[in-house]
ZADO-1210 file (C-alpha; in nm, 4 decimals, padded with zeros to 6 digits):
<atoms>
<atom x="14.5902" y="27.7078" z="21.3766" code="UNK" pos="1"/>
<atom x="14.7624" y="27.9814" z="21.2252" code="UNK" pos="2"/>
<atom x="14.8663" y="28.0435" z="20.8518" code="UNK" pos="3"/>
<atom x="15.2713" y="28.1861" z="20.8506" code="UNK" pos="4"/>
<atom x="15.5310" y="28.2017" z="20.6254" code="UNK" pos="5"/>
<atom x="15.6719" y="27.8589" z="20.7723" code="UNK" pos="6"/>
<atom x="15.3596" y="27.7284" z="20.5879" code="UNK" pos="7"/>
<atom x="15.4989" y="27.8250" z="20.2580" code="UNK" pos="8"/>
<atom x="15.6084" y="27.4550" z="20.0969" code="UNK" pos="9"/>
<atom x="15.8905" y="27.4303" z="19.8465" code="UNK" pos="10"/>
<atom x="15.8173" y="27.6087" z="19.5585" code="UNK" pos="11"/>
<atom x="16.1326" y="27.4506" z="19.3677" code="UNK" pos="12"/>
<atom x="16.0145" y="27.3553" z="18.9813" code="UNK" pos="13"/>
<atom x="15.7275" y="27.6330" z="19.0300" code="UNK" pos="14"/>
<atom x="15.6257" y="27.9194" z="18.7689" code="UNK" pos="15"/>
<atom x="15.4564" y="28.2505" z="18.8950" code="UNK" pos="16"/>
<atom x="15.4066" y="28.5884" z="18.7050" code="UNK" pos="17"/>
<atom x="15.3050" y="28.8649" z="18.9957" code="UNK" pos="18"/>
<atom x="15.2183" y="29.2313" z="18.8719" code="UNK" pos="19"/>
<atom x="15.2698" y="29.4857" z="19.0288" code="UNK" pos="20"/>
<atom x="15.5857" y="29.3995" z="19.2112" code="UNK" pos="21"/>
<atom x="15.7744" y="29.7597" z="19.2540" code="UNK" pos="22"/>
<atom x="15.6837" y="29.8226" z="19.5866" code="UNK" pos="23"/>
<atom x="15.4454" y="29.7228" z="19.8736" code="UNK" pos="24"/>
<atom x="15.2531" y="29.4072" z="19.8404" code="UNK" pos="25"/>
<atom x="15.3393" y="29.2918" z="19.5489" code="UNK" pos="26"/>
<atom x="15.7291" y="29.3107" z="19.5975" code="UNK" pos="27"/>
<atom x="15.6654" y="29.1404" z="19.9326" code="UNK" pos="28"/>
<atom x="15.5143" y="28.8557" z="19.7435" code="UNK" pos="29"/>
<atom x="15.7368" y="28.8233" z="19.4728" code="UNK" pos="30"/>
<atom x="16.0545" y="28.8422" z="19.7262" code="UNK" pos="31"/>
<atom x="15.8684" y="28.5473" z="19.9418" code="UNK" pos="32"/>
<atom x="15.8046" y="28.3012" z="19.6317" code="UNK" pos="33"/>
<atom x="16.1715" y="28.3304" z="19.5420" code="UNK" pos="34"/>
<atom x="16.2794" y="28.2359" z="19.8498" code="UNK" pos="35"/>
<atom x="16.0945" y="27.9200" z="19.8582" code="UNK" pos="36"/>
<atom x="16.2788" y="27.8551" z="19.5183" code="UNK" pos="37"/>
<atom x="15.9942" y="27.9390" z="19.2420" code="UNK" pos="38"/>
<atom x="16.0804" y="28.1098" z="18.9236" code="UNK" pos="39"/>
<atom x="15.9348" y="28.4835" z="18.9296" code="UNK" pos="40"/>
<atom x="15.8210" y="28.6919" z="18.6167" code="UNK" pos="41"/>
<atom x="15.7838" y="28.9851" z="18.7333" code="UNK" pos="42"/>
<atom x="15.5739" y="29.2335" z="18.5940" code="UNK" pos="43"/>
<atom x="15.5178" y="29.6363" z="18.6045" code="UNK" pos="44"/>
<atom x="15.5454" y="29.9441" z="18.4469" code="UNK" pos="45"/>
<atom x="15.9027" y="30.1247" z="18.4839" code="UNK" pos="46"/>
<atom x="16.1873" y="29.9501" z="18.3811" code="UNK" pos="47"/>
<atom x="16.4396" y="30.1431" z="18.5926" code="UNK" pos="48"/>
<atom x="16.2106" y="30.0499" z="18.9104" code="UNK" pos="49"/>
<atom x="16.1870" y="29.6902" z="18.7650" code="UNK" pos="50"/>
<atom x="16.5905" y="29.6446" z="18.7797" code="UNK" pos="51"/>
<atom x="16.5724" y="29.7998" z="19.1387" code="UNK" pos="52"/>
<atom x="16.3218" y="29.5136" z="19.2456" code="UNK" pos="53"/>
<atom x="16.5411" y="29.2398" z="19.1099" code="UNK" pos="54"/>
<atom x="16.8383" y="29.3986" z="19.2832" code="UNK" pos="55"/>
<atom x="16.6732" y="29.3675" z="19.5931" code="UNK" pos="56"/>
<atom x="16.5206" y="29.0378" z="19.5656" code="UNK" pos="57"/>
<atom x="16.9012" y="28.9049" z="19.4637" code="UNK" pos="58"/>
<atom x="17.0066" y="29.0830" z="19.7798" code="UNK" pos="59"/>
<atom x="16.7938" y="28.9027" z="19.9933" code="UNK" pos="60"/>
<atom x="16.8287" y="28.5541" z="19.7811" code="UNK" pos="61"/>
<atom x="17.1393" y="28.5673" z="19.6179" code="UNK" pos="62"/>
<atom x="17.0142" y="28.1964" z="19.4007" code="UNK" pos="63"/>
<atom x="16.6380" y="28.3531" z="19.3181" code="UNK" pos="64"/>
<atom x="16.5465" y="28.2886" z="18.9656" code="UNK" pos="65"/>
<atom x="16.3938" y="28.5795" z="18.7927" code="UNK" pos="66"/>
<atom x="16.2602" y="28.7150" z="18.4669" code="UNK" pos="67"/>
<atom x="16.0829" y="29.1056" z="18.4129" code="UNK" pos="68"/>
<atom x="15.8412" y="29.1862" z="18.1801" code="UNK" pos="69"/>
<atom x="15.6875" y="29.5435" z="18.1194" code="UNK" pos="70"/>
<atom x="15.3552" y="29.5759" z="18.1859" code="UNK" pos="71"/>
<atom x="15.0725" y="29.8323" z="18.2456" code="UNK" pos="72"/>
<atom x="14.7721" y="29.6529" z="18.3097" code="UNK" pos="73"/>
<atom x="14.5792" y="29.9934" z="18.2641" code="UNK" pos="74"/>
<atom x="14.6707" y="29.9287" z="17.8758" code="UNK" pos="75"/>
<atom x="14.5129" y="29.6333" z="17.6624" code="UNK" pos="76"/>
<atom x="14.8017" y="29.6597" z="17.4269" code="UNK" pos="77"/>
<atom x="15.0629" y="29.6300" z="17.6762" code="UNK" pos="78"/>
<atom x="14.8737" y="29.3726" z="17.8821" code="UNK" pos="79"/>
<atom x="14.8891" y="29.2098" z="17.5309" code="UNK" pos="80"/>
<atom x="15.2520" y="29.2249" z="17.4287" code="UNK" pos="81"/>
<atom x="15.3652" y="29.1379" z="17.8330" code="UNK" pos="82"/>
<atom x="15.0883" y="28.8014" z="17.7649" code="UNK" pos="83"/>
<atom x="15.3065" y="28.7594" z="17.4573" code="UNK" pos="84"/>
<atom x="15.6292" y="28.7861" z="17.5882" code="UNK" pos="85"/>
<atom x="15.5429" y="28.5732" z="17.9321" code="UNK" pos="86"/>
<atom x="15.4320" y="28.3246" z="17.6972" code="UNK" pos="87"/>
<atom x="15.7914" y="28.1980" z="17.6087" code="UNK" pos="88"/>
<atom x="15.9027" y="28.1264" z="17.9295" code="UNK" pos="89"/>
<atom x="15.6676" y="27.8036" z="17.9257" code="UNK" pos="90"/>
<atom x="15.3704" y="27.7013" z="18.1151" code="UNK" pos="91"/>
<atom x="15.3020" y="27.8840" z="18.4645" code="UNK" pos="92"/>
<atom x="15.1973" y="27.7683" z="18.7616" code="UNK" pos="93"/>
<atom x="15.0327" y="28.0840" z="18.9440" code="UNK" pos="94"/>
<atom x="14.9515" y="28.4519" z="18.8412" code="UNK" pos="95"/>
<atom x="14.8670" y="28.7147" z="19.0996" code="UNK" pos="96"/>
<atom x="14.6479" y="28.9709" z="19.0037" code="UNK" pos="97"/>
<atom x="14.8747" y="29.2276" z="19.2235" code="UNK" pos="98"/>
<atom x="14.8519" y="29.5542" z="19.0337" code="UNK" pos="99"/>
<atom x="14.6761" y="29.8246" z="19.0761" code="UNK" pos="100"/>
<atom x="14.5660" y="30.1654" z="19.1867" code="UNK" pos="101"/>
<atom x="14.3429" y="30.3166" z="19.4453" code="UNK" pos="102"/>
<atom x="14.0781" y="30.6292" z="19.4513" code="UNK" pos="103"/>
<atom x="14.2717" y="30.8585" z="19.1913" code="UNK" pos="104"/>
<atom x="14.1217" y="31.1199" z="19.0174" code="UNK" pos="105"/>
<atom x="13.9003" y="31.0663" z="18.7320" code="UNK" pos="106"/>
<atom x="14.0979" y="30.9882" z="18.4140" code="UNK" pos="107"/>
<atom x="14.0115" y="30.7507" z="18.0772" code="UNK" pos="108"/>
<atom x="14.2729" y="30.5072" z="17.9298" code="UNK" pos="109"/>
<atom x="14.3326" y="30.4555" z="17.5912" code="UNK" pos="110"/>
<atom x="14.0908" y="30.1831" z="17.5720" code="UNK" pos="111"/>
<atom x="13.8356" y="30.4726" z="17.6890" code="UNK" pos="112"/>
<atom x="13.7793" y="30.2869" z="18.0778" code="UNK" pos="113"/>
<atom x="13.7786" y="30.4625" z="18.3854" code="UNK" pos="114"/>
<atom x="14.1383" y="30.4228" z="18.5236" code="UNK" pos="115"/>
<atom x="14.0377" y="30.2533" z="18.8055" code="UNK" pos="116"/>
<atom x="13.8261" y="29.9427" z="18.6691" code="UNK" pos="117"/>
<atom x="14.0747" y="29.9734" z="18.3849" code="UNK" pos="118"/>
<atom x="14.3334" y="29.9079" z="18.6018" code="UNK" pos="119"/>
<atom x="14.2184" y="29.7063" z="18.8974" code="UNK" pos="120"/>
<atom x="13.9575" y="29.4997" z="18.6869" code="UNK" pos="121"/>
<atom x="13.9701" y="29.5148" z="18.2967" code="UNK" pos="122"/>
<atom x="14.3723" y="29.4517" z="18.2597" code="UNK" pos="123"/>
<atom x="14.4033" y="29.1814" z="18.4863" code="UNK" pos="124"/>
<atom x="14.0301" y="29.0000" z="18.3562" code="UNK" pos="125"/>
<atom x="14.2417" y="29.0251" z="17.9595" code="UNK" pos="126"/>
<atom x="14.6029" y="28.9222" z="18.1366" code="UNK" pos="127"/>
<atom x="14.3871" y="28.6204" z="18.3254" code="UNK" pos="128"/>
<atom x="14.2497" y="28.4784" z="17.9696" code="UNK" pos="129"/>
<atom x="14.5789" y="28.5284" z="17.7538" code="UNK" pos="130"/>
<atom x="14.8326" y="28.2916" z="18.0097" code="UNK" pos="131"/>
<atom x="14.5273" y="28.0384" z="18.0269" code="UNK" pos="132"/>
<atom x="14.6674" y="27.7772" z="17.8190" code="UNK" pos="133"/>
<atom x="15.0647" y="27.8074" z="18.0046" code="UNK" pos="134"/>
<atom x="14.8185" y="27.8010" z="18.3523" code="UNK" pos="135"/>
<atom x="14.6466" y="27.4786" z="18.1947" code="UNK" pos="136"/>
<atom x="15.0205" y="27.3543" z="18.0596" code="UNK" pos="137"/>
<atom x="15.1140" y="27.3334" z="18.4238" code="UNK" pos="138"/>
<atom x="14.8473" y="27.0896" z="18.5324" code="UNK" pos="139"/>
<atom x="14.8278" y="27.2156" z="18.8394" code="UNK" pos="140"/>
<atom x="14.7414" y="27.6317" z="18.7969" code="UNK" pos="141"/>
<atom x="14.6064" y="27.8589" z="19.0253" code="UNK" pos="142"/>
<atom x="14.5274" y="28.2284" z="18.9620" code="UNK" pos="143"/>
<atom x="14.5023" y="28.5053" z="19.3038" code="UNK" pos="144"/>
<atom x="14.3169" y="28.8461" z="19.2203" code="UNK" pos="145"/>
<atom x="14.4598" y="29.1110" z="19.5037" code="UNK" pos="146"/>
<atom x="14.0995" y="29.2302" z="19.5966" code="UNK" pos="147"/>
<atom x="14.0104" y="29.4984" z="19.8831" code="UNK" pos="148"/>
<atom x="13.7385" y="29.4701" z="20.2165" code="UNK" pos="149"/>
<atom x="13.6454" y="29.7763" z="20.0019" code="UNK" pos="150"/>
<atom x="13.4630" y="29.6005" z="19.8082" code="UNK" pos="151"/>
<atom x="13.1813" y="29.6146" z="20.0729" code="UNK" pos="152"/>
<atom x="13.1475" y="29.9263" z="19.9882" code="UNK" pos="153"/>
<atom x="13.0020" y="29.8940" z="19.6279" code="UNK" pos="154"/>
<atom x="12.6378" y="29.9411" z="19.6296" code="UNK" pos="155"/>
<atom x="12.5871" y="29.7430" z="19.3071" code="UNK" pos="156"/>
<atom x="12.7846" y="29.5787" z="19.0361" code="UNK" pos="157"/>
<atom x="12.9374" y="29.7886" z="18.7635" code="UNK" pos="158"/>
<atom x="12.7422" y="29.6671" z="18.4766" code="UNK" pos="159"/>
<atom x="12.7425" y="30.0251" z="18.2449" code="UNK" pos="160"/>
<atom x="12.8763" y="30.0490" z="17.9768" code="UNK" pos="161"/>
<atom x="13.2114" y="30.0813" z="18.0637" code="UNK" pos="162"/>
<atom x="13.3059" y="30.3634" z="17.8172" code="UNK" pos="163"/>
<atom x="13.0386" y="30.5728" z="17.9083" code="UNK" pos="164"/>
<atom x="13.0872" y="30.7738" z="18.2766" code="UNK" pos="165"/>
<atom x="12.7345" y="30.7603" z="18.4308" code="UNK" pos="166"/>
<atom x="12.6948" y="31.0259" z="18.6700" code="UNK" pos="167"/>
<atom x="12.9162" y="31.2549" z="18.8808" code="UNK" pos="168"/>
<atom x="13.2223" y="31.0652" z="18.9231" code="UNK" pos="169"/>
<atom x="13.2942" y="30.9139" z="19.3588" code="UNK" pos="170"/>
<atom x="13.7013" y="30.7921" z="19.3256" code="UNK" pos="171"/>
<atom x="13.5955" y="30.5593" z="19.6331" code="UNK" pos="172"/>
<atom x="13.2908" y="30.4596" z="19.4774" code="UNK" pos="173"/>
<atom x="13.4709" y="30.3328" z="19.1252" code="UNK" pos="174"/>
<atom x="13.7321" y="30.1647" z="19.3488" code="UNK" pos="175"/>
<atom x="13.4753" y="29.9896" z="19.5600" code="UNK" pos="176"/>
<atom x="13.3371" y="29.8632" z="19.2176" code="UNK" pos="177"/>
<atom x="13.6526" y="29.7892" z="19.0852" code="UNK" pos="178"/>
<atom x="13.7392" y="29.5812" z="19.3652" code="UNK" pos="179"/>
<atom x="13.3874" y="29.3817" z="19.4025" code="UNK" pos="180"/>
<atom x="13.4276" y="29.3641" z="19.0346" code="UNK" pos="181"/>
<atom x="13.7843" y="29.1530" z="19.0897" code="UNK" pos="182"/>
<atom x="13.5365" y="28.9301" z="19.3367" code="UNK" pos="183"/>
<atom x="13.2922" y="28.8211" z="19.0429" code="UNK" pos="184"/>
<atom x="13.5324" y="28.7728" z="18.8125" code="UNK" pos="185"/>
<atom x="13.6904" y="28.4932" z="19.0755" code="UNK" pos="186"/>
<atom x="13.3654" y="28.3258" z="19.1389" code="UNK" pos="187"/>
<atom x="13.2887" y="28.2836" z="18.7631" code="UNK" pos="188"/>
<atom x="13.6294" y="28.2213" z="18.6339" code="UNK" pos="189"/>
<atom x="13.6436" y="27.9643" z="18.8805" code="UNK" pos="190"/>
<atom x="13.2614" y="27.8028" z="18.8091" code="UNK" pos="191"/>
<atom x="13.3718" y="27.7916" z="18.4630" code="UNK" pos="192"/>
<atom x="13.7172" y="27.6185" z="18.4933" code="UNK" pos="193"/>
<atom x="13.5530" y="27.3448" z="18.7038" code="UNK" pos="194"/>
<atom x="13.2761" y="27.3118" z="18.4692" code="UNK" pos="195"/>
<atom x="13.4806" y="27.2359" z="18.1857" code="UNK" pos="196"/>
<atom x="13.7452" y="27.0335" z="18.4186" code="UNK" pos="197"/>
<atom x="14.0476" y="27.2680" z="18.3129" code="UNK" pos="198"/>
<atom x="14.3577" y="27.2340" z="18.6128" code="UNK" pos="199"/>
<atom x="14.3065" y="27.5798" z="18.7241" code="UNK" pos="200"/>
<atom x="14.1680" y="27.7305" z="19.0171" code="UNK" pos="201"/>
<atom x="14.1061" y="28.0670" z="19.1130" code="UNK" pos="202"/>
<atom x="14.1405" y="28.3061" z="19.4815" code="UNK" pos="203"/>
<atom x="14.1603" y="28.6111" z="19.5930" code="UNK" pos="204"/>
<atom x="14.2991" y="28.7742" z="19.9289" code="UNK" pos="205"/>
<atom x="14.2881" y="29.1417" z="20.0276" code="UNK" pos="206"/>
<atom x="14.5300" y="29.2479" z="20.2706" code="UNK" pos="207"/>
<atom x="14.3530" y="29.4592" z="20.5209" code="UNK" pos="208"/>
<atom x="14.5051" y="29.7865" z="20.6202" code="UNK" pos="209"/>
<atom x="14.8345" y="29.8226" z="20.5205" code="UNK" pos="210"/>
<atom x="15.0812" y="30.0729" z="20.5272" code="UNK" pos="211"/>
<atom x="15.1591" y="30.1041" z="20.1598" code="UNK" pos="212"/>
<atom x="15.2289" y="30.3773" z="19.8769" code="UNK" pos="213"/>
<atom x="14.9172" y="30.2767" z="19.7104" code="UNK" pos="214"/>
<atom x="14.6848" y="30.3255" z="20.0564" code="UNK" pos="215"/>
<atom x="14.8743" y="30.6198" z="20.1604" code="UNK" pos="216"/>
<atom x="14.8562" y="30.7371" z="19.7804" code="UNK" pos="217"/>
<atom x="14.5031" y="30.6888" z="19.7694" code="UNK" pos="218"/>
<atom x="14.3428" y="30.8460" z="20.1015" code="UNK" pos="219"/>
<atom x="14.6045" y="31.1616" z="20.0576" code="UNK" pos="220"/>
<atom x="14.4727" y="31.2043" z="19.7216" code="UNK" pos="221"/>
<atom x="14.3115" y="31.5675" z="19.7083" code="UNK" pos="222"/>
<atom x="14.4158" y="31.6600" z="20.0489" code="UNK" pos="223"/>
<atom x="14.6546" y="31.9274" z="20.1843" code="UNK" pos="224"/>
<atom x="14.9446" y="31.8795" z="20.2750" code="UNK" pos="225"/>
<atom x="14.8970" y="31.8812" z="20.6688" code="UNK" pos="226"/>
<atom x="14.6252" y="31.6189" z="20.5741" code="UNK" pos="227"/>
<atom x="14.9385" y="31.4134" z="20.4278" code="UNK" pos="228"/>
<atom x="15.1247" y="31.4681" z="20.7476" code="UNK" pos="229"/>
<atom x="14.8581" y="31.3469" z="20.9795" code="UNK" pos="230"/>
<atom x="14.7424" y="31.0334" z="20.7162" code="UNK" pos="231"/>
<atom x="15.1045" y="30.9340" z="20.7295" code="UNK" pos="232"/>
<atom x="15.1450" y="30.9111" z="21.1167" code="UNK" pos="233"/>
<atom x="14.7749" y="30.7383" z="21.1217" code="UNK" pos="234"/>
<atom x="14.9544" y="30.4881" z="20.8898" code="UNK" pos="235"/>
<atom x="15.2424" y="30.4500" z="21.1252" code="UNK" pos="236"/>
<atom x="15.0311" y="30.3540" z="21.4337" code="UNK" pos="237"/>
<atom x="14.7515" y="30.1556" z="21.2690" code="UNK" pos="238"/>
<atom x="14.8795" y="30.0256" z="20.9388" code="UNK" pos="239"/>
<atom x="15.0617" y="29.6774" z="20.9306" code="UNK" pos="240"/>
<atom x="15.3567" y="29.6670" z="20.7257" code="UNK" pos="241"/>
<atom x="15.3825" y="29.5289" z="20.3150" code="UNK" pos="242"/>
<atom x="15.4924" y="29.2221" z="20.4484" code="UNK" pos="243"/>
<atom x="15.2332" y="29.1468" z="20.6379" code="UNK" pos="244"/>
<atom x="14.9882" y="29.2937" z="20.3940" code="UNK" pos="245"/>
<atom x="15.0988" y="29.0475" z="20.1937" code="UNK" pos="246"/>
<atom x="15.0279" y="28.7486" z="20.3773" code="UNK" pos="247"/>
<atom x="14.6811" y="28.6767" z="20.2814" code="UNK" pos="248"/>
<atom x="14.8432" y="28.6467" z="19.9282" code="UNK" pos="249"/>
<atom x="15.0477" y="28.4386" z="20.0165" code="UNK" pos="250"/>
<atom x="14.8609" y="28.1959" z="20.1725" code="UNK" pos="251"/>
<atom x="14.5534" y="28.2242" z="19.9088" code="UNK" pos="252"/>
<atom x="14.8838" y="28.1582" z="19.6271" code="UNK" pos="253"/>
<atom x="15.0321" y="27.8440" z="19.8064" code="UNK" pos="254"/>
<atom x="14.7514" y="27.7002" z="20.0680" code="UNK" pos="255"/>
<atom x="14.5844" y="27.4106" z="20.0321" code="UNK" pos="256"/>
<atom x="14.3028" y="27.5305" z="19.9729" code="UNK" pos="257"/>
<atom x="13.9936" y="27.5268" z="19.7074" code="UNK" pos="258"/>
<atom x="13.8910" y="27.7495" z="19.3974" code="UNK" pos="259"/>
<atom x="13.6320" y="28.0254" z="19.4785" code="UNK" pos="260"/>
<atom x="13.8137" y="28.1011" z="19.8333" code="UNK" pos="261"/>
<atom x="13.9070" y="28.4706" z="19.9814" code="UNK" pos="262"/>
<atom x="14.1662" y="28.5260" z="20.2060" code="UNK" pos="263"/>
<atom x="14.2011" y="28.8374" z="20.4359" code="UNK" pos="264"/>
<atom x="14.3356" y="28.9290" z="20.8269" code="UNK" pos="265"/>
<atom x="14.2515" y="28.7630" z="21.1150" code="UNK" pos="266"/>
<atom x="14.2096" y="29.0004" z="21.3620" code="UNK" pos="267"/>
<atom x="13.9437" y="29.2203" z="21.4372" code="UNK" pos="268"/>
<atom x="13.6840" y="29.3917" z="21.1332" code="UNK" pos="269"/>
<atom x="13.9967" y="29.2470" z="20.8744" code="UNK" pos="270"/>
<atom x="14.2357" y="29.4655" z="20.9166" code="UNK" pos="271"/>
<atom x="14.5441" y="29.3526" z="21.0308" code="UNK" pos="272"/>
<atom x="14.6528" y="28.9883" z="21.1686" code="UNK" pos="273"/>
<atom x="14.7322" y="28.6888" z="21.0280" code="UNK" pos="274"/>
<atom x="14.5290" y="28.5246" z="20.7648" code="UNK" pos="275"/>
<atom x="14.2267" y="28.3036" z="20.7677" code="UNK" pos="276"/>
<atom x="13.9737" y="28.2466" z="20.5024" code="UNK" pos="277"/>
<atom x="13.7176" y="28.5357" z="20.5125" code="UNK" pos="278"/>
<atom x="13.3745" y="28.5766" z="20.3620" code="UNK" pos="279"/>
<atom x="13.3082" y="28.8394" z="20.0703" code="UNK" pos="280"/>
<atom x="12.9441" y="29.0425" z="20.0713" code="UNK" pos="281"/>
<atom x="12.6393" y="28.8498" z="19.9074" code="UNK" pos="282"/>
<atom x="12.6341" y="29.1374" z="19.6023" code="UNK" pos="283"/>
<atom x="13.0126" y="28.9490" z="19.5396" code="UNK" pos="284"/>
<atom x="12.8244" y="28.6202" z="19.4873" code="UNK" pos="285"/>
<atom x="12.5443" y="28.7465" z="19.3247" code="UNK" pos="286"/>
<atom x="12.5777" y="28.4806" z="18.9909" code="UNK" pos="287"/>
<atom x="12.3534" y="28.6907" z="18.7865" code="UNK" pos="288"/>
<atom x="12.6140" y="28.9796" z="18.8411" code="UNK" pos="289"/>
<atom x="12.8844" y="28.7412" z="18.7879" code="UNK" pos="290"/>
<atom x="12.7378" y="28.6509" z="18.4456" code="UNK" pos="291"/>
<atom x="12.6679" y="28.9610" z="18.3366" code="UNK" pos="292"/>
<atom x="12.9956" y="29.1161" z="18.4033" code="UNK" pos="293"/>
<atom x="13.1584" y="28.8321" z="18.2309" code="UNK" pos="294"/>
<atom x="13.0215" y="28.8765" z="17.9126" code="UNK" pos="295"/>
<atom x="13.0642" y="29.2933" z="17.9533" code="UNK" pos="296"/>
<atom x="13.4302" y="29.1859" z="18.0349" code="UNK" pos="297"/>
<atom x="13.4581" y="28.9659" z="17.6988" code="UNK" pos="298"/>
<atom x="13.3314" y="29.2685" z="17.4900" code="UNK" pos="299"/>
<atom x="13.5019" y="29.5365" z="17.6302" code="UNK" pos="300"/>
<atom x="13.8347" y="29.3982" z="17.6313" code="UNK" pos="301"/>
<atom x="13.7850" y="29.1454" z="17.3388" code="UNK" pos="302"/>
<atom x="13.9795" y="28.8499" z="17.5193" code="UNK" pos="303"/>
<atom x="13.7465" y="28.5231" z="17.5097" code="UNK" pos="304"/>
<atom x="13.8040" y="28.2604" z="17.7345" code="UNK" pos="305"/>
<atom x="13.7389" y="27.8872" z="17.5953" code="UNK" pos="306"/>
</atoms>
């Protein structure tokens, strides 16, 4: 049977922080947990952008419950002070890893990562470990990393050091990486929590092919600007829409389901349809890579889990 939005139970009482929620996926999300009556933090970068996403979410659910907090997860300190602030609102039922940014250019943070795995990996692996104890508080807390089929990309685990740029630089290789990267961290966070019997669990979902700013962002990145103009109609005929996209998140953030699952499409090679549990590649449950990136993680961010 089929996974839909009917299958979203009432989320009244409920607690979720979702990054990333200015546009596409993420906004999708955020707009579909407030209208099953859970309070939303939402998190991202622009203020202005930020009030525009609550106006719309109001729009559509006049009652929805809402909170903001600026974050770029790019940034340790501001993953730091939006941990902080998130803090006060009490314990928290779900997080969703939603942020993030596809095959750009190469660039270093302030932190001195690659913007990618800063981004996609590193801020959300130090946002994950600060709201532990309110995911704990709840009892009942579940944590869903936005991941990509990408990931199958990655030819091996990125387990440099992560201040040091290795090579010529491949945008679609570091966001491969980046994304497999988000699928170790799950397994291990999750091992972990169940080893030490803490209330949490952890998923992911990716959400196929999707017509969004950050795909269309991505693959026009570096092209002309007829390239643009034919990406953009390839988008329109094979890309499903944000809401759809965001479906797989959905279900991996409210299913009954366990810790250590992946969501993605149902229909054919993952790209579009309704969700269904899907399998990741065997480099994504490689536990050697899982441990090793873990304790890279701990250093380079300096946020230790119990």
């Amino acid at each position: 049977m089929s996974w839909t939005l009917a299958d979203i139970p009432d989320l009244t009482g409920k607690r979720a922080l979702v990054t990333g929620v200015t546009s596409g996926i993420g906004e999708a999300t955020a707009l579909e947990l407030a209208r099953r009556g859970a309070e939303v933090i939402l998190g991202a970068r622009s203020r202005s952008k930020l009030d525009k996403t609550v106006a719309d979410i109001v729009a559509a659910v006049p009652d929805a419950r809402l909170q903001c907090v600026i974050i770029d997860v790019s940034e340790l300190a501001s993953v730091r002070r939006a941990a902080a602030q998130a803090s006060t609102f009490g314990p928290l039922d779900l997080l969703v890893n939603n942020a993030g940014v596809m095959a750009t250019p190469y660039a270093r943070t302030g932190d001195g990562f690659e913007l990618q795995m800063a981004t996609n990996y590193f801020g959300p692996f130090a946002l994950t470990g600060l709201l532990l104890p309110q995911l704990v508080a709840s009892g009942n807390g579940r944590v869903v990393t936005v991941a990509s089929h990408a990931h199958r990309m990655a030819r091996s685990a990125p387990l440099d050091d992560p201040r040091v740029q290795g090579g010529r630089y491949s945008r679609w290789d570091s966001y491969a990486k980046s994304k497999l990267a988000d699928l170790l961290f799950m397994y291990e966070l999750d091992r972990r929590l169940r080893e030490q019997e803490l209330p949490v669990k952890v998923l992911a979902a990716h959400p196929g092919y999707a017509s969004t700013h950050l795909v269309q962002t991505g693959v026009n990145a570096g092209g002309t600007k007829r390239h643009a103009e034919i990406m953009q109609g390839v988008f329109g005929l094979l890309g499903q829409s944000a809401g759809d996209g965001a479906l797989p998140t959905l279900m991996a953030a409210t299913a009954d389901l366990p810790g250590s699952t992946y969501v993605g499409p149902g229909g054919r090679g993952q790209m579009r349809g309704l969700p269904k549990i899907v399998q990741t590649t065997k480099l994504a449950r490689d536990r050697d890579a899982q441990r090793k990136l873990w304790e890279l993680s701990e250093n380079a961010t300096g946020v230790r889990y119990p």
